[in-house]
TORGUKE-682074 format. One record per atom (N, C-alpha, C): residue in one letter; y, z, x. Coordinates in steps of 0.2 Angstrom, whole numbers, padded with zeros to 4 digits, always signed. Layout:
# TORGUKE-682074
AYZX;...
***
This chain:
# TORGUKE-682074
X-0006+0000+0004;X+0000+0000+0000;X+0006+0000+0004;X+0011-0004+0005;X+0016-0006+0009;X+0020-0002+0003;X+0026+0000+0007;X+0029+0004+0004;X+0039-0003+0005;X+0042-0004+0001;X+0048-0010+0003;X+0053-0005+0001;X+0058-0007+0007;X+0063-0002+0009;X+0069-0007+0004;X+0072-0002+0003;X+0080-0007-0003;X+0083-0012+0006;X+0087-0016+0003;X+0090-0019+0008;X+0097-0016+0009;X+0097-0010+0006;X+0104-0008+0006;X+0106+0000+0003;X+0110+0003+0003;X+0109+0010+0001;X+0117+0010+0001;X+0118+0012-0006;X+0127+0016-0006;X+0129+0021-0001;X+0135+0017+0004;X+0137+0022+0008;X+0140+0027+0005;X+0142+0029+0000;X+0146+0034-0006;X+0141+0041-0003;X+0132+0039-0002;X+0125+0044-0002;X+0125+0046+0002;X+0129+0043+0010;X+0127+0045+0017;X+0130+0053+0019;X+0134+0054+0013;X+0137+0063+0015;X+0143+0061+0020;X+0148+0056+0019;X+0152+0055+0022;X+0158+0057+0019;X+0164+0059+0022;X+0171+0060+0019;X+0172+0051+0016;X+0178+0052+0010;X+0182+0045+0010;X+0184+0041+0018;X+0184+0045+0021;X+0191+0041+0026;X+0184+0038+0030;X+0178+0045+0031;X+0173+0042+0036;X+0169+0034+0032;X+0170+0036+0026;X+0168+0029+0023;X+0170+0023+0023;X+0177+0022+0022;X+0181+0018+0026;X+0181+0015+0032;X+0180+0021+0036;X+0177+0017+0041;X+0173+0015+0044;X+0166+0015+0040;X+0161+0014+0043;X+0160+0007+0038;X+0163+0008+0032;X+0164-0003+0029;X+0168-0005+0034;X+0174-0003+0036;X+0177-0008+0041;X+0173-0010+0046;X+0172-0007+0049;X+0166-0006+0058;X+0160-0013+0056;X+0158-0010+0047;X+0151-0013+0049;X+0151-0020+0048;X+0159-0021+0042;X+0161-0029+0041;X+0163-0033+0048;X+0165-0030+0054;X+0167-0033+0060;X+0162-0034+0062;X+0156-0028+0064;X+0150-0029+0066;X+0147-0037+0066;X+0144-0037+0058;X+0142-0042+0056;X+0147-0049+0056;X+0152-0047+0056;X+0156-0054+0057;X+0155-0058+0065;X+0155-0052+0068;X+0155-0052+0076;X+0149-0054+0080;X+0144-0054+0076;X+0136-0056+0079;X+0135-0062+0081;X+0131-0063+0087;X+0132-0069+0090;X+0128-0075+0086;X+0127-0079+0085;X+0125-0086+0083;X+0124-0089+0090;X+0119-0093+0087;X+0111-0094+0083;X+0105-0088+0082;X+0106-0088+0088;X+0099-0081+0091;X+0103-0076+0091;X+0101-0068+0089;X+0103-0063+0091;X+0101-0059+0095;X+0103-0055+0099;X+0099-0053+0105;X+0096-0047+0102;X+0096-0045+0097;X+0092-0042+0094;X+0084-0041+0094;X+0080-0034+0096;X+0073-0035+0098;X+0070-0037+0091;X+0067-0041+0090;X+0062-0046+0084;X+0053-0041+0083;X+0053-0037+0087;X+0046-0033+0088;X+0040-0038+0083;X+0041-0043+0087;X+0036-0049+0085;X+0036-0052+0079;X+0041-0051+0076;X+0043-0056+0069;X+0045-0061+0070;X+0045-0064+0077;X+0049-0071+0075;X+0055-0069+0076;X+0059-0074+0076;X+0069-0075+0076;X+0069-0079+0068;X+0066-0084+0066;X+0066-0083+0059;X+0068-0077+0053;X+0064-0075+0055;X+0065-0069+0050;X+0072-0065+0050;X+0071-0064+0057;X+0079-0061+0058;X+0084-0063+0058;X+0086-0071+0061;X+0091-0075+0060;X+0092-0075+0051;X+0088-0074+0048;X+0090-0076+0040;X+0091-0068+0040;X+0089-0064+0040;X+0091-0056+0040;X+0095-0055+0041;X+0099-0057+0046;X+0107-0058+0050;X+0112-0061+0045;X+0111-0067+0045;X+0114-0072+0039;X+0114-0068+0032;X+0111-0065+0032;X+0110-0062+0023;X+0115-0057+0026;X+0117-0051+0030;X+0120-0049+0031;X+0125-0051+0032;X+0129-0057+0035;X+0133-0060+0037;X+0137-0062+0032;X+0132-0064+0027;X+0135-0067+0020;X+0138-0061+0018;X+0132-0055+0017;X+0137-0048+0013;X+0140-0046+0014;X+0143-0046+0024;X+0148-0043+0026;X+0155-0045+0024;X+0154-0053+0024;X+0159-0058+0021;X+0161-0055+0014;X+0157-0053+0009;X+0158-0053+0003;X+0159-0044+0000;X+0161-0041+0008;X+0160-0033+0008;X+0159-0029+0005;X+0150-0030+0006;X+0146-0025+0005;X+0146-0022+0000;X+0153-0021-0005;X+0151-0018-0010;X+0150-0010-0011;X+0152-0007-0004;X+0152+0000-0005;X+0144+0000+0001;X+0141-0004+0000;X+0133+0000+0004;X+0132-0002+0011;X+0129+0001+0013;X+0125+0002+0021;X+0119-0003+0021;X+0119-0007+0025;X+0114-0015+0024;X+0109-0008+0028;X+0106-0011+0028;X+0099-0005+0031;X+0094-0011+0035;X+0093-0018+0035;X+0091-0022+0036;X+0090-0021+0045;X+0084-0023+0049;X+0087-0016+0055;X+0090-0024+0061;X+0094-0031+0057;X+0097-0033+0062;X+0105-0031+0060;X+0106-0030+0056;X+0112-0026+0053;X+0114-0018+0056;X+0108-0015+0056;X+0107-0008+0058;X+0111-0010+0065;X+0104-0015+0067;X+0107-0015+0077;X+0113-0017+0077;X+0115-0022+0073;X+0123-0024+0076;X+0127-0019+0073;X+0127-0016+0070;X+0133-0008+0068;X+0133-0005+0072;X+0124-0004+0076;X+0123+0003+0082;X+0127+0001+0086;X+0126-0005+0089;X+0128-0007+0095;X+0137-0009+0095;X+0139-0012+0090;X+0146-0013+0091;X+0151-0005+0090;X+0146+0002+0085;X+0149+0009+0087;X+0148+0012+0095;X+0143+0007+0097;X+0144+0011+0106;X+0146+0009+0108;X+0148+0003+0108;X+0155-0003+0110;X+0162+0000+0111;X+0163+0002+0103;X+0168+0006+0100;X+0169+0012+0103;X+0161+0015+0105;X+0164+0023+0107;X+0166+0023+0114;X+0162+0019+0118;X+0164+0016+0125;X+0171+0016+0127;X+0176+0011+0121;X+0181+0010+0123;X+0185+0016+0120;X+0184+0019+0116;X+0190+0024+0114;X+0189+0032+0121;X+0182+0031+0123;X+0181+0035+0128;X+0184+0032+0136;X+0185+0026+0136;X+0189+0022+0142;X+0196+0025+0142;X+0197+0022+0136;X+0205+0025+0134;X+0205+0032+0135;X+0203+0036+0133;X+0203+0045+0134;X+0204+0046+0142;X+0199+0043+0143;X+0200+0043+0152;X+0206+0042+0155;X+0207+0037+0154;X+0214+0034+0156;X+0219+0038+0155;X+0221+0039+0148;X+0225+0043+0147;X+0225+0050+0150;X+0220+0052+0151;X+0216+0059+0158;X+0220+0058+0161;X+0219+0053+0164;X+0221+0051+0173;X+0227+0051+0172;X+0233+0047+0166;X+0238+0046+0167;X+0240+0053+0166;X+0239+0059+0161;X+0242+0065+0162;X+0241+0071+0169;X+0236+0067+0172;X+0235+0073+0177;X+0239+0070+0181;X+0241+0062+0182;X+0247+0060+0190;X+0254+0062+0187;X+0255+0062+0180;X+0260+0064+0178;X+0262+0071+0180;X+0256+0075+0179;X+0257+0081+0180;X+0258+0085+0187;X+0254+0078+0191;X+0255+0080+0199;X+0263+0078+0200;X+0265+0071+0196;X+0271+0071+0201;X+0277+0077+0199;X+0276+0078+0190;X+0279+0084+0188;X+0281+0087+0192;X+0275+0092+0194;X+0272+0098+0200;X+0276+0098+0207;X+0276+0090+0210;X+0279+0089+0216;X+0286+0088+0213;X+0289+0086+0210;X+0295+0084+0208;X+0299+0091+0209;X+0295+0098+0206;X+0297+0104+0202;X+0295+0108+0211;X+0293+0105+0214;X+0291+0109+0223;X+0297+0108+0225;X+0298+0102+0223;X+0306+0097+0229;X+0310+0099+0227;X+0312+0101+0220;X+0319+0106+0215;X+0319+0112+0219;X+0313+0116+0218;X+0313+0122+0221;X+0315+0122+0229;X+0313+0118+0233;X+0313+0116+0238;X+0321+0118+0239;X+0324+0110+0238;X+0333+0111+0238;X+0336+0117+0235;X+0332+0120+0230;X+0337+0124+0227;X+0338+0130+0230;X+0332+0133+0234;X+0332+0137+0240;X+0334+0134+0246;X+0336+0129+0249;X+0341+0128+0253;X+0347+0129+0253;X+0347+0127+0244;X+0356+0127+0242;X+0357+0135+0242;X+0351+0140+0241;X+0354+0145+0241;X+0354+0149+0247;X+0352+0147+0251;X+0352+0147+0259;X+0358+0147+0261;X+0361+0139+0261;X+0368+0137+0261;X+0373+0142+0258;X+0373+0144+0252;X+0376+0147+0249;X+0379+0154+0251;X+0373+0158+0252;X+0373+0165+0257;X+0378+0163+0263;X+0374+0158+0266;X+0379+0156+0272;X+0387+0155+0271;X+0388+0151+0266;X+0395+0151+0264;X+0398+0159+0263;X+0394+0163+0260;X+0398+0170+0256;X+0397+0173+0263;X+0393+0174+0270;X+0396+0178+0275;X+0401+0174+0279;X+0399+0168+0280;X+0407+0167+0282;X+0413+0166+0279;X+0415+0167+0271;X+0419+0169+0267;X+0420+0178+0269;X+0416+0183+0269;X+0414+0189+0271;X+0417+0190+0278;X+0416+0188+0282;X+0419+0188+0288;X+0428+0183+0290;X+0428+0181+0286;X+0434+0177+0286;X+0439+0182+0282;X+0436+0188+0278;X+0443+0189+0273;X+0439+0197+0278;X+0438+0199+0281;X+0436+0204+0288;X+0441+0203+0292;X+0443+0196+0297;X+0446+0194+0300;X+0454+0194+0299;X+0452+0192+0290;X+0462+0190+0289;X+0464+0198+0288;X+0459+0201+0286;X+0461+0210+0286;X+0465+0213+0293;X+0462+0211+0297;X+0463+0212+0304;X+0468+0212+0305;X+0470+0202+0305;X+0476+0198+0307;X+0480+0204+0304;X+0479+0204+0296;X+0486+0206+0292;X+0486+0212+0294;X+0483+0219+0297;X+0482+0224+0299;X+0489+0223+0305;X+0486+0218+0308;X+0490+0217+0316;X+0496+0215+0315;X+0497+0212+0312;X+0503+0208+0307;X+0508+0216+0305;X+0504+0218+0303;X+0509+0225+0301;X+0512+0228+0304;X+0507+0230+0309;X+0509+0235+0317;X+0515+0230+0320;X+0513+0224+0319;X+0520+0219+0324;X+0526+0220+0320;X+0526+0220+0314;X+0534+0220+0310;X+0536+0226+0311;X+0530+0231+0310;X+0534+0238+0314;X+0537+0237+0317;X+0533+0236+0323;X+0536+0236+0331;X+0542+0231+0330;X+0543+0226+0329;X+0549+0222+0327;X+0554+0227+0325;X+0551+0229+0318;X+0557+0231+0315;X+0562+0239+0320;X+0555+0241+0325;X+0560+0247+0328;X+0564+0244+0334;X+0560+0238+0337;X+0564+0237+0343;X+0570+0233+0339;X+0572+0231+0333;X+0577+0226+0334;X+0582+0235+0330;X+0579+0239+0327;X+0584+0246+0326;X+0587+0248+0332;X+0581+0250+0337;X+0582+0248+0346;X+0589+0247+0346;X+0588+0239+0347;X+0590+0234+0349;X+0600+0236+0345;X+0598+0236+0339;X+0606+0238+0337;X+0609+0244+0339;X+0605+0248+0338;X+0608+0255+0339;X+0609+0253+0349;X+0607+0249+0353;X+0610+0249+0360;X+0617+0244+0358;X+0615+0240+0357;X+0621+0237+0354;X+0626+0239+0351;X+0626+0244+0347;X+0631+0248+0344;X+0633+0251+0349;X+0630+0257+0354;X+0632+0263+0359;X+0635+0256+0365;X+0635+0250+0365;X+0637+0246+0370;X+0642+0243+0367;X+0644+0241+0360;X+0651+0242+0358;X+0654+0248+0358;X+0653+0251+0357;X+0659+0260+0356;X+0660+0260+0365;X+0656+0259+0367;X+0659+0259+0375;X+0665+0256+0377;
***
């Protein structure tokens, strides 16, 4: 007693969400649009390419006329959905990489960018100190000056009282 499988089964049955259903009808209408002609390279486990090539075709035509909501079940249908989803997961895991890659030189040159900031900003503040002791020692210095600067107008100011009071005692003479 041979037991005959449906050619198809409602994806609605597969316990998918809407969205996953969607796009398992897109995927599988590409799949099947996508499959190569004449021969498929699909294993025939001693059927013939006859049987297959029309097996394909019938699917081809359903793909075309999409599916109608169901999961062709027919197994060269099966193999071209399995194979164009590792296809699909291939490249969305290529892209992931990529994107890896790009966030991690992004992140190195970040990181160096954020070394060479820090870098300068500590020499600016190197420079900086340098500036405020020799501002520190320059207002030390004019301290001084003006210190000396004092003692001298003193000294001025007595030798020219000095000075007058001889002058004076050298008129009255």
């Amino acid at each position: 007693m041979t037991s005959i499988l449906p050619a198809s089964v409602p994806d609605s049955q597969l316990g998918l969400s809407p969205s996953e259903i969607q796009i398992l009808r897109q995927h599988q209408q590409i799949a099947l649009q996508n499959q190569p002609y004449p021969h498929s390279s699909i294993a025939t486990r001693g059927r013939g390419h006859a049987r297959t090539s029309a097996s394909t075709s019938r699917a081809a035509s359903a793909a075309s006329s999409g599916n109608n909501g169901r999961l062709l079940l027919d197994p060269g249908s099966l193999a071209l959905l399995g194979q164009h989803f590792e296809r699909l997961m291939a490249a969305i895991q290529n892209r992931v990489d990529q994107l890896t890659a790009q966030t991690q030189m992004s992140t190195i040159h970040q990181s160096s960018r954020a070394g060479a900031a820090m870098a300068a900003a500590d020499a600016e503040i190197v420079r900086f100190h340098a500036i405020i002791r020799q501002i520190d020692e320059l207002e030390t210095e004019f301290d001084k000056v003006r210190h000396i600067r004092d003692i001298v107008k003193g000294f001025r100011a007595r030798v020219e009282g000095l000075e007058r009071k001889m002058d004076h005692r050298h008129a009255r003479r």
